[in-house]
N, C-alpha and C positions, 0 to 999 in steps of 0.2 A: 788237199789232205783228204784219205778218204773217208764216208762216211763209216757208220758203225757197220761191223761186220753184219749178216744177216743169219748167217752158221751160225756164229756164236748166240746169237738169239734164241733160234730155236732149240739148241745145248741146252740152253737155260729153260726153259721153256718145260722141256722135255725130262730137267731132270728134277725141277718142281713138281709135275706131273704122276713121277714114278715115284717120289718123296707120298706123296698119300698113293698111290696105287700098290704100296706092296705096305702093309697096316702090319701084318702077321710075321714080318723080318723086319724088325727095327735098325738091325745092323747095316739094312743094305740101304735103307732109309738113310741113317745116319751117314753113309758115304755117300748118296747122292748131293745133301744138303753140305756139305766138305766142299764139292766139285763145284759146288752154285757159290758158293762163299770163294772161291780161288777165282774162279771165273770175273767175278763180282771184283775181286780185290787185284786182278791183273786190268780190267779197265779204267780202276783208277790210276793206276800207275799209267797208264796209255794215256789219260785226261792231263796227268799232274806231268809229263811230259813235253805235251803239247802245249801248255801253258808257257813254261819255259823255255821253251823253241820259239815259239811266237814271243814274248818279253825280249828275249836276247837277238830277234832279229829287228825289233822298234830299236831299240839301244847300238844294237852295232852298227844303225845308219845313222842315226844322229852323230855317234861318236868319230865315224868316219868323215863326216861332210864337219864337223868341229876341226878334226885336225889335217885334214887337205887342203878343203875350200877355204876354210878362219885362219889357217895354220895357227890352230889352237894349241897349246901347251897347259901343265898340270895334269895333277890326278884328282880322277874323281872317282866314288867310291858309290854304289847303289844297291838300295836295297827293297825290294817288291812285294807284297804279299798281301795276298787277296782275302779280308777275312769268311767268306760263307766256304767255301773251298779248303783253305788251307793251303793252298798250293803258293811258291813261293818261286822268286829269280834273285840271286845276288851278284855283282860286278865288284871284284873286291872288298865283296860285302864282310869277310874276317880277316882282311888284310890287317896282317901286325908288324911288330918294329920291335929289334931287340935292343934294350936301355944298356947303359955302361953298371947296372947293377944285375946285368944278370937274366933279368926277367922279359918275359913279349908283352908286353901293351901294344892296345890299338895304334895304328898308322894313322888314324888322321886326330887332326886337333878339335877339340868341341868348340873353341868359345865357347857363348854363351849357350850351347846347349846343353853343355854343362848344369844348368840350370834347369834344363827337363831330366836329367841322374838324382840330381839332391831331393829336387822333391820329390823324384817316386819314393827314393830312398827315406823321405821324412817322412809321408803317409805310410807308408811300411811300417815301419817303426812306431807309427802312433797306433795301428791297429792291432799289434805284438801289443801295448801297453807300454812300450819303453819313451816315449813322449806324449806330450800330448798338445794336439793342433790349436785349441782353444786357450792356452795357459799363455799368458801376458809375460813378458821375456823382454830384461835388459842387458842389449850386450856392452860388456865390460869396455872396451876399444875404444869406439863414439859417444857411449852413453844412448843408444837412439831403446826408446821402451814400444812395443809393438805386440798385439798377439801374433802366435803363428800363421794363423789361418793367414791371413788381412797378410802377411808379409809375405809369405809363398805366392799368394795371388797377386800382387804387384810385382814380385821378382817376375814371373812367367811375362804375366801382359804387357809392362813396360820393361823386360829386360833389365831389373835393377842388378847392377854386380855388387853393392852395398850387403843386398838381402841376400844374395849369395853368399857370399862370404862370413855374414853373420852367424847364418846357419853353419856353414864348416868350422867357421870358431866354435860349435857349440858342439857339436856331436865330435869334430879332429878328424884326419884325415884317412887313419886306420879303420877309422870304425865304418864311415861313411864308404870306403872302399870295396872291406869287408862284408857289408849288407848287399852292395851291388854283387859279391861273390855269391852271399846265398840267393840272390835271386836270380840267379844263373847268366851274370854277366860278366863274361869272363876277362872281356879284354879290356875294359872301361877302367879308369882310375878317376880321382878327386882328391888331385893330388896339392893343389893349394888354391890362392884368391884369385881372384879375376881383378885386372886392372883396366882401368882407373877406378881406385875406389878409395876414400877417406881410409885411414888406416891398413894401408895397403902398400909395401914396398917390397925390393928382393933382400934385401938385409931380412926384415921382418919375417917376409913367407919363408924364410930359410932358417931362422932362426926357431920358429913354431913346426914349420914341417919336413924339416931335413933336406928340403929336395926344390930347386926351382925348375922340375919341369914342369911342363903345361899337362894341362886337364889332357886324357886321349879317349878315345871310342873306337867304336866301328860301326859302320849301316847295319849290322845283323844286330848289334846289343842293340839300340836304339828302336830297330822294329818288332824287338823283343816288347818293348815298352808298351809300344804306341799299341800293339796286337792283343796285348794284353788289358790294354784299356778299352778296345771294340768288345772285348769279349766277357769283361770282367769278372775274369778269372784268377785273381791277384788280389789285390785292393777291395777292402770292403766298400759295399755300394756306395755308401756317404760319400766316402775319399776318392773313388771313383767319381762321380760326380763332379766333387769339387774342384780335382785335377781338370775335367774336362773342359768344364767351366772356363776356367782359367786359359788353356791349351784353346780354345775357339774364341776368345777375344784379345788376342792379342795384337799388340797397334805397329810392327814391323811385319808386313804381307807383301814385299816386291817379288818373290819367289815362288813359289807353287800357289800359293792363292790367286794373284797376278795371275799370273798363267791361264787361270780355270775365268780369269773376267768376275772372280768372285759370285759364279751361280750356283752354287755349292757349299756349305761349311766345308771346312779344313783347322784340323785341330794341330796346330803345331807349332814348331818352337823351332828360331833363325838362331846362326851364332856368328858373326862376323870379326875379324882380324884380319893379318897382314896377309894377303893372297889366301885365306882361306874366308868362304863363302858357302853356308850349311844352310840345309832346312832337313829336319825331319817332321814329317805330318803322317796323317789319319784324312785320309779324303773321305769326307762324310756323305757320299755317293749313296743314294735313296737305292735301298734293296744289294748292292756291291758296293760295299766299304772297303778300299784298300789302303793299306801303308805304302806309303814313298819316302824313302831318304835319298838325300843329295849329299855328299860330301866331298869336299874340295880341300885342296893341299898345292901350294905353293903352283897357286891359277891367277890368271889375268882378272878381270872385273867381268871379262866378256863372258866367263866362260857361264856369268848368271844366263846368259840368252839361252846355254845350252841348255840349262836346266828348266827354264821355260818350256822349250822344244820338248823334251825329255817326260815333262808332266802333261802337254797337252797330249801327246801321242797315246799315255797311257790310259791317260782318260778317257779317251775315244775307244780305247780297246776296250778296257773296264764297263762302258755304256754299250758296246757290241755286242759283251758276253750276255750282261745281265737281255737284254732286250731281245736275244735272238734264242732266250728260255736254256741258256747251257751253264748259267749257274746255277738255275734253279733243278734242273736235272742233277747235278754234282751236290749239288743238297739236299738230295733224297736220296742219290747213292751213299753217303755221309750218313744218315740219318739209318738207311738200313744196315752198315756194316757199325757203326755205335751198337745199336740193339741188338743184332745177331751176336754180335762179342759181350755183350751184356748179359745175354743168353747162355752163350757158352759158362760164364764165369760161375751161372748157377749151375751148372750141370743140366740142363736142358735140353742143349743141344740134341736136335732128332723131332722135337716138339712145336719149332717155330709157327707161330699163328700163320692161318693162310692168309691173311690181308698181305702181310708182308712178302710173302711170295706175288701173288697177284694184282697186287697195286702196287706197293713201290718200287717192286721189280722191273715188271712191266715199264712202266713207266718211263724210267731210267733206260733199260736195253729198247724201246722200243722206240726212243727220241729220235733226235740226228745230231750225237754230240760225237763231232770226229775228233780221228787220233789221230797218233802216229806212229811210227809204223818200231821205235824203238821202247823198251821196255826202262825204266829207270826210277830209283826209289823215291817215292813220295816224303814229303816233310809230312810227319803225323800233324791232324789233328787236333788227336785227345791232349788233354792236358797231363803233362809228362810228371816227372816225381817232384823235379823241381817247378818253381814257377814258371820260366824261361825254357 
């Protein structure tokens, strides 16, 4: 791949330059600084390109040698995204499935990841003011008395479907759905109980929720979640926090923790059933934090090794990037295209401080963070209107 152009450099360079050298024509000023902002904003898309090019050729070789060499069978569902960057790869990552009522829910089934929707959705909800996490709650079904908090954190760590379900008995399955719509998750439903659980049958969950489908998702809602808890930009601190908490000690780790030999935190949540086999995480990678989901549908047992495969390879890339200074360059390109746009929004633009030209600029065009050679649009950043 080549490295950075060296034209485009001196473009830059040069039109910095003529940005203070013509003081008495602001307007020509103002179009220089235009030409350094597109320049600027076309090498990210050259970055956030190559990112993706390189993710989907780690994955189209694993998935290959899965189904020749293994003569693997299933779907599996992936979903990537680098938090200092922003830059993202998905494999069926919005793959959906149209229901006999009409509507497209996610293709694949959560299990118990299900249990990482309910409680974003219930910290949600308690920093709206409409619950609250500390209040002491008997559900009606079992009798069982608990506060919040204390029961979301053992739902997560030990996978209880009991506290799962206690909670969607409490909030119903519209509402809990609903909430997952305003935070911009669109394919995701919480649509009844998880079983096995004391008060838990299909007579019953049909009876209460109209519908014996199963929970569904997708890797994009899910790293919706997980991306938003790196960045916390969602969730007030506290609930942030506590979610995490929770998400980094949990006692089912054969899957992407596994994988990594456990040298690393990893914050996430497995959901296992019949032929499907999940993990979404937060790989808590010192300086490159990325999201990984795995999702599986109507897979072998084997197909966990793929996912093994799957998490070490990225992790070695993810440790490439950071180590070889090109995330940290793409977080200073990031950081300059934030504030030049922050700028603009005041009407400034024309005025840009010269640090920002000759230090983060520099810095960034003068690295060796290669592209490639096709143009294609970046996953923003910023955080968008909705949460998600």
């Amino acid at each position: 791949m080549p490295s950075f152009n060296w034209g485009l450099t001196v473009l830059l360079i040069l039109a910095c330059i003529s940005h203070y050298a013509v003081p008495f024509d602001p307007h020509l000023a103002h179009c220089n600084m235009l030409e350094v902002e597109q320049l600027v904003a076309q090498s990210h898309q050259y970055a956030a390109q190559a990112y993706r090019q390189q993710v989907f050729a780690l994955i189209a070789e694993r998935l290959k040698t899965y189904r020749e060499r293994d003569a693997g069978y299933g779907n599996i569902g992936i979903y990537v995204e680098e938090i200092a960057s922003g830059f993202s790869y998905g494999y069926d990552a919005d793959r959906s499935e149209l229901r006999p009522n009409g509507n497209y829910v996610g293709y694949f089934h959560t299990a118990s990841v299900a249990k990482l929707l309910i409680a974003y959705v219930f910290y949600y909800l308690d920093d709206l003011g409409e619950v609250d996490i500390w209040q002491v709650h008997t559900d009606p079904v079992v009798g069982q008395q608990q506060q919040w908090q204390r029961l979301i954190h053992r739902m997560i760590t030990h996978s209880v479907n009991l506290h799962h379900n206690i909670i969607l008995r409490y909030l119903g399955s519209n509402m809990a759905t609903q909430t997952l719509r305003e935070l911009g998750l669109t394919q995701s439903t919480l649509s009844r109980e998880l079983a096995p659980a004391p008060g838990t049958a299909n007579a019953t969950c049909l009876e209460r929720y109209g519908t014996l489908d199963a929970p569904r998702t997708t890797p994009a809602d899910l790293g919706c979640i997980l991306a938003s808890l790196a960045r916390g930009n969602v969730l007030s601190s506290e609930n942030n926090e506590l979610f995490m908490q929770a998400l980094t000690n949990t006692i089912y780790n054969s899957r992407i923790p596994k994988a990594l030999n456990f040298i690393v935190p990893v914050a996430h949540k497995t959901g296992t059933k019949d032929h499907v086999y999940n993990d979404a995480a937060l790989v808590l990678l010192p300086e490159n934090e990325f999201v990984l989901v795995l999702l599986t549908r109507g897979a072998p047992n084997r197909i966990q090794s793929l996912m093994r495969d799957i998490t070490r390879d990225l992790y070695e890339f993810h440790c490439l990037r950071r180590d070889s200074g090109e995330v940290e360059q793409i977080r200073s390109l990031n950081e300059w295209l934030a504030r030049n746009n922050h700028i603009r929004k005041q009407k400034l633009v024309g005025v840009i401080p010269t640090s920002f030209c000759y230090i983060l600029l520099p810095r960034f065009v003068l690295g060796r963070l290669t592209v490639p050679l096709v143009i294609s649009r970046a996953r923003p950043t910023a955080r968008p209107s909705r949460p998600c």
